[in-house]
C-alpha positions in Angstrom: 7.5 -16.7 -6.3 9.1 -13.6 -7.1 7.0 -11.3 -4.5 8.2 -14.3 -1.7 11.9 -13.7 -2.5 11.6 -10.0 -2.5 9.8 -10.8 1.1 12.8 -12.5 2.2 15.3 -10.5 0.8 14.2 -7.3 2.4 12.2 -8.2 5.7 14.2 -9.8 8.6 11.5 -12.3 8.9 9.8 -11.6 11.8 6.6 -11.7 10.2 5.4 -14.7 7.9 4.3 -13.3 4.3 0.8 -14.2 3.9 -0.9 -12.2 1.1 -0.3 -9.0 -1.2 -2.4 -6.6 -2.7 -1.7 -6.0 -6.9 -2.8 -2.9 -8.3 -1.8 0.1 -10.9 -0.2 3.4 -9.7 -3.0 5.5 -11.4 -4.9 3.2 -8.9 -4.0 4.8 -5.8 -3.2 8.2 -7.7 -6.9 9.0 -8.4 -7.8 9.5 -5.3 -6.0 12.5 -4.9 -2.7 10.4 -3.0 0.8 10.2 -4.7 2.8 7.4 -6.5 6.6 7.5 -5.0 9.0 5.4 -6.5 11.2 4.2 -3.5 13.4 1.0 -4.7 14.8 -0.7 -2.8 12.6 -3.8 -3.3 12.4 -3.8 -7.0 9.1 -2.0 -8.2 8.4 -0.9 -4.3 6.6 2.7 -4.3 5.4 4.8 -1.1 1.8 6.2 -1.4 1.9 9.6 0.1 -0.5 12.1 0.6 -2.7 10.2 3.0 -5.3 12.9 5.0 -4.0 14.0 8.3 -6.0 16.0 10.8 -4.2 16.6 13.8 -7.1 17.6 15.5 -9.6 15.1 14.4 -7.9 11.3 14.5 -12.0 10.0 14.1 -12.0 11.6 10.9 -8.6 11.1 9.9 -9.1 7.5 10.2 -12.4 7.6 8.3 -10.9 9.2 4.9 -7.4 7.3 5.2 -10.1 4.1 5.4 -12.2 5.9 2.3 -9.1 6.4 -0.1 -8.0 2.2 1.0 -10.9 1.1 0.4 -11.1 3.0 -3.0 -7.5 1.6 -3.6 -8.9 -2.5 -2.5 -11.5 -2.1 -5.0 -9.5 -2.7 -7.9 -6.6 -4.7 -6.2 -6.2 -8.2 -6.7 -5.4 -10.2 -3.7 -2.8 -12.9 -3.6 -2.6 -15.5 -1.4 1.0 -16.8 -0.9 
């Protein structure tokens, strides 16, 4: 319930609120990307660090997909 209200506090509803991904910080930090704090929403962080080759967007897109899928492997899905 909580997560929903955040949704609806902070989106301008354009798009319905389906499901979210739960996970740690130390989650997404081991893979070499970085935590940000960045309230507002209550307990909202940016993950930074994401690979970025300019000249190779194939490749790019391969490791961003790598560190996610990394990240999806110890989330817990919930369906709202």
């Amino acid at each position: 319930v909580r997560l929903r209200q955040i949704w609806q506090d902070t989106t301008d509803g354009q798009r319905p609120l389906k499901a979210a991904a739960i996970f740690k910080a130390i989650d997404a930090a081991n893979p070499g990307l970085a935590v940000i704090a960045k309230e507002p929403p209550p307990a909202h962080a940016n993950i930074e660090g994401w690979p970025w080759f300019e000249n190779d967007p194939q490749l790019q897109k391969a490791k961003q997909l790598e560190m996610a899928a990394s990240i999806a492997q110890l989330a817990t899905l919930v369906r709202l």
